[in-house]
C-alpha positions as CSV (number, residue, x, y, z in Angstrom):
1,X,-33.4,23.9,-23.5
2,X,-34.0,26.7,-20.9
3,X,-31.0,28.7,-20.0
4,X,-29.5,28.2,-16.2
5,X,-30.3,32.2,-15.2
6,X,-33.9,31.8,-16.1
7,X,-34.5,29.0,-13.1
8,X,-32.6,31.1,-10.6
9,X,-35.2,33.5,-9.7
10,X,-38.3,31.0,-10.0
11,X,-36.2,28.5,-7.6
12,X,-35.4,31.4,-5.1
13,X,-38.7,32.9,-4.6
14,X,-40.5,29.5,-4.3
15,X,-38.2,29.2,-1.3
16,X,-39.8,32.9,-0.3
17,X,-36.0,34.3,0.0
18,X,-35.2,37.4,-1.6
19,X,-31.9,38.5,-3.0
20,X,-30.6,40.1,0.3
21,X,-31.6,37.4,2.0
22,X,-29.6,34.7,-0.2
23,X,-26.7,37.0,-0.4
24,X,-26.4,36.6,3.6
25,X,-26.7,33.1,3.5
26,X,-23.5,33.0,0.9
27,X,-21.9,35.3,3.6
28,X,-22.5,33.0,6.5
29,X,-20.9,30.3,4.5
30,X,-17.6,32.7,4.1
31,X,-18.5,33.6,0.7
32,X,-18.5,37.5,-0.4
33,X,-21.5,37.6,-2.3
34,X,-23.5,41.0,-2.4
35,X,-27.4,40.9,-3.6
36,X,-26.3,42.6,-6.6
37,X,-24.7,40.5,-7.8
38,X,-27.6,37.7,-7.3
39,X,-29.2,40.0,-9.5
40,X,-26.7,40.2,-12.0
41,X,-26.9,36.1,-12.2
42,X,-30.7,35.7,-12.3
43,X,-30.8,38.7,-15.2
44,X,-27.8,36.3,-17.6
45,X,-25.0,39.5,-17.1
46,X,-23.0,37.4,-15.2
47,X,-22.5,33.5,-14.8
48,X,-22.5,32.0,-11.9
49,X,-20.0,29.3,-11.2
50,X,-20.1,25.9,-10.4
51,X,-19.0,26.4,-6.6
52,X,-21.3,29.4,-6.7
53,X,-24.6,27.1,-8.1
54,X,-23.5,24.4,-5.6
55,X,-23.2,26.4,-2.7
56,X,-27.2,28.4,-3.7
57,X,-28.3,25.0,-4.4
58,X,-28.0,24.0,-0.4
59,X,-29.0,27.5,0.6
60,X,-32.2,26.7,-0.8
61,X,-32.5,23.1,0.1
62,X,-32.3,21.8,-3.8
63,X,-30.7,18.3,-4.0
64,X,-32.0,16.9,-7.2
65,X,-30.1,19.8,-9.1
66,X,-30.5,18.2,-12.3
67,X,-34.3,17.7,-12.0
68,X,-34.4,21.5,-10.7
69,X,-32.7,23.3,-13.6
70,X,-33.7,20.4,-16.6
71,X,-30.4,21.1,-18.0
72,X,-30.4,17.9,-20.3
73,X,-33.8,17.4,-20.4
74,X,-33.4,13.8,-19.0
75,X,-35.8,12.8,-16.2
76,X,-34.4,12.5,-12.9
77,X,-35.5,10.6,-9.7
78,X,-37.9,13.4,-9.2
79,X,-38.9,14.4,-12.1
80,X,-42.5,15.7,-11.8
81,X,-42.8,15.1,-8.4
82,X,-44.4,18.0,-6.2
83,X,-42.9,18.9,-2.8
84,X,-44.8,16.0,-1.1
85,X,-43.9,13.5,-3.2
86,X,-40.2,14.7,-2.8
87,X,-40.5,14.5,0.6
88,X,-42.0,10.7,0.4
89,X,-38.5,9.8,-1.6
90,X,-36.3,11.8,1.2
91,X,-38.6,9.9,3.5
92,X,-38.2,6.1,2.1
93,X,-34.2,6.9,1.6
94,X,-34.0,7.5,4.9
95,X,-35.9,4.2,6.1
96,X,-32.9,2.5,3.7
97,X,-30.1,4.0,5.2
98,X,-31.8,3.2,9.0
99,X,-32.1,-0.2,7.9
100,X,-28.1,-0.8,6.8
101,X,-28.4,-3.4,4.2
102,X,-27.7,-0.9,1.5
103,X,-24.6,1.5,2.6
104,X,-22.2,1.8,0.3
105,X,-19.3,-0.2,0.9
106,X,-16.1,1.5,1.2
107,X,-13.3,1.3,-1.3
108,X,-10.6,-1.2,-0.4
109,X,-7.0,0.5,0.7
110,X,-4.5,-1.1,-0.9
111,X,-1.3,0.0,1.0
112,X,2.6,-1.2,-0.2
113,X,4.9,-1.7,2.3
114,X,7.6,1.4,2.4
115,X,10.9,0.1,0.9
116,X,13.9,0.2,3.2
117,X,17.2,0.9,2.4
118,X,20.4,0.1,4.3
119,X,24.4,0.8,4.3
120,X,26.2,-2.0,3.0
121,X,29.7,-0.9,3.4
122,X,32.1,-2.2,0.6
123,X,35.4,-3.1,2.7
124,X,35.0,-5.9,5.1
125,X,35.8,-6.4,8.6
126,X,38.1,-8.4,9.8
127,X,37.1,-12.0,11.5
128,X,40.8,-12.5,11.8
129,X,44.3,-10.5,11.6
130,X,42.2,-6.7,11.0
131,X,41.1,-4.6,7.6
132,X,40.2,-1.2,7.5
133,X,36.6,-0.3,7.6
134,X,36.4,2.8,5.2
135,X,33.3,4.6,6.6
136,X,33.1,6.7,3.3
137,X,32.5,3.6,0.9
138,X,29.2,1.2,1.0
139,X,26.0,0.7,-1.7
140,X,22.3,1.9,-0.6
141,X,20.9,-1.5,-0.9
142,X,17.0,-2.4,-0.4
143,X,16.7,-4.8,2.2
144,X,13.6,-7.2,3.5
145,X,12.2,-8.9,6.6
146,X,15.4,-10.8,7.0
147,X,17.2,-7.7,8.6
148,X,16.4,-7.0,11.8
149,X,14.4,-3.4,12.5
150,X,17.2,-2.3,14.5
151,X,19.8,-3.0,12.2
152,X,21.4,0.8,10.9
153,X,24.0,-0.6,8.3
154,X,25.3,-3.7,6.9
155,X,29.6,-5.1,6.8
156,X,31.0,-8.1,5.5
157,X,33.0,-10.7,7.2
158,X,36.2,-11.3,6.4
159,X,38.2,-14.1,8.1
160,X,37.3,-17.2,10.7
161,X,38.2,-16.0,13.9
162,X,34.4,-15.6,14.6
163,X,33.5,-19.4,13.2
164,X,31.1,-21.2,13.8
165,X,29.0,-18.4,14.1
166,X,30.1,-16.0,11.6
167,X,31.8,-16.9,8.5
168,X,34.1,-15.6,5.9
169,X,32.0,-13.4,3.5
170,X,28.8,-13.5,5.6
171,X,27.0,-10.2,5.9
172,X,26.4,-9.0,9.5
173,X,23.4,-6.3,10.5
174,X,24.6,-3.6,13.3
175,X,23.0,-1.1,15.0
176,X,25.0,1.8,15.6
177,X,26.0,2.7,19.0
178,X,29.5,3.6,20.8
179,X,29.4,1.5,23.7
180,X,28.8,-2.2,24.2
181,X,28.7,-4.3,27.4
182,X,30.5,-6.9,28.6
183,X,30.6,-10.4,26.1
184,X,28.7,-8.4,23.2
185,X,29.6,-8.5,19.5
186,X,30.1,-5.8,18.0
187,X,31.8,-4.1,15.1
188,X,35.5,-1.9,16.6
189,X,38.3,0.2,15.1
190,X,41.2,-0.2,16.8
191,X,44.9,1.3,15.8
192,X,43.0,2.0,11.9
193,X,41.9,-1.5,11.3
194,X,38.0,-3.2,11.4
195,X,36.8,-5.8,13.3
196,X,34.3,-8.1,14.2
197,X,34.7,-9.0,18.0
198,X,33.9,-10.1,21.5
199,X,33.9,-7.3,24.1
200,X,35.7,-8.2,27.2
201,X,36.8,-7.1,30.0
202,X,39.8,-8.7,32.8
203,X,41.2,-7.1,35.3
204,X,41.0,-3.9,34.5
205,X,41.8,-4.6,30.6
206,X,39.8,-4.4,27.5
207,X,39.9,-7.3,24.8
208,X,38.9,-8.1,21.6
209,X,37.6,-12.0,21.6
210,X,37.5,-14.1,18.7
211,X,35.0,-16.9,19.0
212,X,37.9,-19.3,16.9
213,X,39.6,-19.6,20.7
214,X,42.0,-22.2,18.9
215,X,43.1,-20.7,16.4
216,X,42.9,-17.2,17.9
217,X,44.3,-15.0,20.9
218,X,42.4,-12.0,22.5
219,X,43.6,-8.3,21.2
220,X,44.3,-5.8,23.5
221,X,43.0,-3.0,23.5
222,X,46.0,-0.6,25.2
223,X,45.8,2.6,26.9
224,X,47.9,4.5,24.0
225,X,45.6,2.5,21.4
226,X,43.1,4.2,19.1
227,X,40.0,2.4,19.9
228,X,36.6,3.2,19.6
229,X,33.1,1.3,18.8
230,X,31.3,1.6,15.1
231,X,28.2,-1.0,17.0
232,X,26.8,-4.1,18.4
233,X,25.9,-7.2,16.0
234,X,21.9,-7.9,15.6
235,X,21.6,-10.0,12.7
């Protein structure tokens, strides 16, 4: 088996290059590589690298680098070959790739859909006489398809002043936001209390509507009152 620095010089001057010449090739490729030390690897004192034999091996137009330095002493493609009949193989490759019925196909992506998380806070609110929402207390829970993309955090329903279309323990989706229009659900504090209302608005006053008219009167929401809007109902 021949020793990598003995091939370095044979393959360098059959390319008529000398070592000034090679060493300015490395440098237009933005490698700092003097002649002396292309000397130093054709004469065995220092090894080149792998990047290093790479990089020399496209500076002088080598692509069967196996078949060029013999390493393992296993033929290659083209092994024994003379420059013409090299180029014959580079030309025939090229009819293969022109022709497309031989490209590689490229590797399938398998991509997983990110996992989403959402606030599912721990105290309900209220679908009748009020509970406290604690803002400070709720589980990081994953959450599917069935939420909708707008949906910022997740409360339970307690009560039935919203039946029939919210019910005691149901989980409601809301998207965050402090102000809602007129005849939208949405989740309110008022006077430290929770709930799950109807926006309204009469003569001049604000109201909190429950959907259970029968059972159910509109709050109002007073001038002294501590009120304010957590967000609307989506889901």
């Amino acid at each position: 088996m021949n020793h990598l620095n003995e091939h370095l010089q044979t393959l360098r001057t059959d390319r008529k290059m000398s070592q000034v010449e090679v060493a300015e090739e490395f440098q237009k490729r933005g490698y700092s590589v003097t002649n002396q030390m292309i000397y130093n690897w054709e004469s065995g004192r220092i090894k080149i690298s792998g990047e290093m034999l790479l990089v020399l091996c496209d500076i002088l137009m080598i692509s069967d680098i196996r078949g060029a330095f013999d390493r393992n002493e296993i033929p290659s493609l083209l092994s024994n070959l003379n420059n013409d009949g090299i180029q014959l193989v580079s030309d025939y490759a090229d009819l293969l790739r022109a022709s497309g019925m031989y490209q590689k196909k490229s590797a399938e992506v398998i991509t997983f859909p990110a996992v989403r998380t959402m606030r599912l806070f721990h105290l309900p609110v209220s679908a009748g006489n009020g509970t406290y929402l604690d803002s400070e207390a709720y589980d990081e829970i994953e959450v599917g398809n069935e939420v909708p993309g707008n949906a910022d955090f997740g409360v339970t329903i307690s009560g039935d002043s919203m039946e029939p279309q919210f019910v005691n323990g149901q989980t409601v989706w809301v998207h965050a936001q402090n102000e809602l229009d007129d005849g939208e659900i949405g989740i309110f504090f008022h006077n430290g209390e929770g709930f799950i209302k109807k926006l309204g608005h009469k003569d001049g006053k604000i109201f909190l509507i429950s959907l259970n008219h029968r059972k159910y009167q509109p709050r109002e929401i007073k001038e002294d009152d501590v009120f304010f809007v957590f967000g609307k109902v989506v889901g």
